[in-house]
VOMI-653438 format. One record per residue (C-alpha): residue number from 1; residue in three letters; x, y, z. Coordinates in steps of 0.05 Angstrom, whole numbers, padded with zeros to 5 digits. Layout:
<nodes>
NODE / NUM / ala / X / Y / Z;
...
</nodes>
This chain:
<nodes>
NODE / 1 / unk / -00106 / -00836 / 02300;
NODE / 2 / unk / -00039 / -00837 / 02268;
NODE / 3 / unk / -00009 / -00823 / 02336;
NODE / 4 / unk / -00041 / -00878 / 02375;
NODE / 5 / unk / -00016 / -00929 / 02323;
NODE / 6 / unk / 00049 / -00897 / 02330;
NODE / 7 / unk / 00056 / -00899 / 02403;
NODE / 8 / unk / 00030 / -00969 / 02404;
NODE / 9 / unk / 00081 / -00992 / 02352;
NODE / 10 / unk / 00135 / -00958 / 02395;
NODE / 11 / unk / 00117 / -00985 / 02457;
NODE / 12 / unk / 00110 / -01062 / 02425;
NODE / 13 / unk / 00182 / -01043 / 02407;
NODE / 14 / unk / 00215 / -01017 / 02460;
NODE / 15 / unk / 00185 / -01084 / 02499;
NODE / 16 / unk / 00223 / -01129 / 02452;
NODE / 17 / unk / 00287 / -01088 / 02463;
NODE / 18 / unk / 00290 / -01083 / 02540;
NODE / 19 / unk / 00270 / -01162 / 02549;
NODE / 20 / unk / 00333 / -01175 / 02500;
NODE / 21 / unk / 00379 / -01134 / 02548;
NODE / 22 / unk / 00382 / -01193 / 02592;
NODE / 23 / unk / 00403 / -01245 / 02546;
NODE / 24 / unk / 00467 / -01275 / 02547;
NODE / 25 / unk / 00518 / -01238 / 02510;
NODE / 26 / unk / 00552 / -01252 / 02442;
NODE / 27 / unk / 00608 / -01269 / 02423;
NODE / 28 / unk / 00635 / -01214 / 02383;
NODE / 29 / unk / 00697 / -01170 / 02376;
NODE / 30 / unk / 00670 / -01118 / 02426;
NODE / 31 / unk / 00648 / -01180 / 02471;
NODE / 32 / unk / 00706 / -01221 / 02474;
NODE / 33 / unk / 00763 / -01160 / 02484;
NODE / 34 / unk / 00779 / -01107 / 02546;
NODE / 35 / unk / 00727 / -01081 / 02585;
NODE / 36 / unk / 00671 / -01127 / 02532;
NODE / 37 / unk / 00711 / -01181 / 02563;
NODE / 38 / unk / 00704 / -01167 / 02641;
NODE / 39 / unk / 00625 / -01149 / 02630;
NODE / 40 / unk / 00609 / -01208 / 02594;
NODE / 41 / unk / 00642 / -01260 / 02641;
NODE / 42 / unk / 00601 / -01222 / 02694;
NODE / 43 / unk / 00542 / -01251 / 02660;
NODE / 44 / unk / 00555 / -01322 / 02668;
NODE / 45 / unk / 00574 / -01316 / 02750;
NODE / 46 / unk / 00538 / -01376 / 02759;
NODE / 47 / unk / 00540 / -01419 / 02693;
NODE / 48 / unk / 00598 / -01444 / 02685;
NODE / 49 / unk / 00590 / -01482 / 02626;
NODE / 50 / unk / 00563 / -01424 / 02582;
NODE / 51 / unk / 00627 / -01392 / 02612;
NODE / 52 / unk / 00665 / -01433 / 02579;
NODE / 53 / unk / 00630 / -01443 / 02520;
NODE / 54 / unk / 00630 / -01363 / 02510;
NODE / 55 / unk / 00716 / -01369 / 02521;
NODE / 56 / unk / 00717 / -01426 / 02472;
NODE / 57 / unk / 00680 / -01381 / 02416;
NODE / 58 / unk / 00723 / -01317 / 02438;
NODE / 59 / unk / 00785 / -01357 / 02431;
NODE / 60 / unk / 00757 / -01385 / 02359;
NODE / 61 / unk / 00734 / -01312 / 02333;
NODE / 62 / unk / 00810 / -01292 / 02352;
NODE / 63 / unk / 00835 / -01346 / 02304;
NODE / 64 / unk / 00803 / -01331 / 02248;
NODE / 65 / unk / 00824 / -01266 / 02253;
</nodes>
């Protein structure tokens, strides 16, 4: 019994996770330098606007730091 509540549980989470891997990405410190950078841009191929909007918050994190 303990195993099928388990395996249910797991497989409610592991749902949640791979529908989030298609989101568009952060930005972060990973995200917004090197080869974050190149991968995240490769995101927004045809949204421009979020493009920018993800440079504009890259730019900002670098700022503040």
């Amino acid at each position: 019994m303990n195993l099928k509540k388990y395996s249910t549980v797991c497989a409610i989470g592991m749902s949640i996770i791979l529908f989030g891997c298609d989101s568009v990405p952060e930005a972060n410190v990973v995200n917004c330098s090197g080869r974050g950078m190149e991968k995240s841009l490769a995101a927004f191929k045809n949204d421009e606007a979020a493009r920018q909007a993800f440079l504009d918050k890259c730019n900002a994190l670098a700022q503040e730091q």
